[in-house]
KEVOMAR-153146 format. One record per residue: x, y, z negated of N, C-alpha, C in turn; residue in one letter. Coordinates in steps of 0.001 Angstrom, whole numbers, plus 500000, padded with zeros to 6 digits. Atoms other than C-alpha are relative to their C-alpha. Example, Ala and Ser with C-alpha at 12.3 -4.5 7.8 and 13.67 -1.06 7.14 Angstrom:
# residues 2
500890498810500000512300495500492200500900501200500000A
499180498810500060513670498940492860499230501090499270S
END
This chain:
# residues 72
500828501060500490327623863048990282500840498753499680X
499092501215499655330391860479990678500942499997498686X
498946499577500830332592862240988007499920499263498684X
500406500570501228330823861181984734500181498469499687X
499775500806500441331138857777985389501703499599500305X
497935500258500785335263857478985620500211500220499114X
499332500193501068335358857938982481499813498569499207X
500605501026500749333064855130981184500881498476500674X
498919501547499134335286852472983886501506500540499642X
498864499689501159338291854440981938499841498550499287X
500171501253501410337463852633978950499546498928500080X
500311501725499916336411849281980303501408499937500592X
498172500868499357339969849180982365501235500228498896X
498999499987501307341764850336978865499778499027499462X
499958501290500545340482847648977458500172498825500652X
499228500837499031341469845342980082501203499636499665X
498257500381500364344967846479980013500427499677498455X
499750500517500985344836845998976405499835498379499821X
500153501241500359343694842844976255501128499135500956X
499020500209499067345917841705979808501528499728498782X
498435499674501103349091843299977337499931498729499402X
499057500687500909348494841177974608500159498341500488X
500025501728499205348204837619976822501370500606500304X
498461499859499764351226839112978295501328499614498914X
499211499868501518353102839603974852499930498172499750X
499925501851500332352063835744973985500888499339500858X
499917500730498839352932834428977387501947500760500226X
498451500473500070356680836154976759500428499793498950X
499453500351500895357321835247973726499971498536499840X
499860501570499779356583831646974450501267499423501237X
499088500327499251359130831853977654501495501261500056X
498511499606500291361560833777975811500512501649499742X
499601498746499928361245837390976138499974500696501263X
500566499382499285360687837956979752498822500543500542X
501399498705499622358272840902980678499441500329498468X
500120499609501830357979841794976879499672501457500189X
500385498828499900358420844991978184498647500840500771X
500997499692499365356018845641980784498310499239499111X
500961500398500472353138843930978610499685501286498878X
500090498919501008354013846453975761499559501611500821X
500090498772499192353838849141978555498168499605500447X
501683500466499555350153847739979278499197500043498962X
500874499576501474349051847923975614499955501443499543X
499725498901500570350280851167974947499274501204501463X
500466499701499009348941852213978547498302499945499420X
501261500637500055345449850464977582499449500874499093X
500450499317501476345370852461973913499998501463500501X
499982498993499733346333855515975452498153500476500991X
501520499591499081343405855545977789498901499731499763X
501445499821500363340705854845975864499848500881498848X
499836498397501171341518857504973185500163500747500960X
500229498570499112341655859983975665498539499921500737X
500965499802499351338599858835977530498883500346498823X
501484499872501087336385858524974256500270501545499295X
499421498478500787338160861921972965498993501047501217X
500935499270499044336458863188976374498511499930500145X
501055500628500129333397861731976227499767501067498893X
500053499394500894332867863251972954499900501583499921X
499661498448499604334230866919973718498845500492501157X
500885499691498886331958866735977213498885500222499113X
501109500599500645328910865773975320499511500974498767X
499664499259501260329723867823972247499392501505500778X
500501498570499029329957870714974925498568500399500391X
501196500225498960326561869756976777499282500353498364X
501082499729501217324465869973973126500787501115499177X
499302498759500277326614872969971944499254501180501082X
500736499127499006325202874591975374498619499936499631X
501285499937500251321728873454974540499316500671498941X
500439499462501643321619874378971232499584501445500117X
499664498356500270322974878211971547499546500187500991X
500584499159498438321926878686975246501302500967500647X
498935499591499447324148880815977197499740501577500421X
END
């Protein structure tokens, strides 16, 4: 019962770290370049995980009315 919703707090904490990233990204390029990296590692973290969660979402869902449809 618990399962279905980690995905949906997936994609609210991807977009977090996306958004987090790009304050990060501002916030080193104003003091020079430190943590440039780890911000980029938080955007690319952030993008990754909500394309995989909505790719799941989709496929689950897809599955669940694929089962309904044809029956089993």
């Amino acid at each position: 019962m618990f399962i279905p919703i980690v995905d949906f707090v997936a994609i609210v904490l991807g977009i977090l770290a996306i958004v987090f990233g790009r304050i990060g990204l501002q916030n080193a390029d104003r003091s020079g370049g430190a943590g440039r990296g780890m911000a980029i590692t938080g955007v690319v973290c952030g993008v990754i995980s909500v394309i995989i969660s909505v790719l799941f979402i989709v496929l689950v869902y897809a599955a669940f009315i694929g089962f309904h449809t044809y029956g089993a």
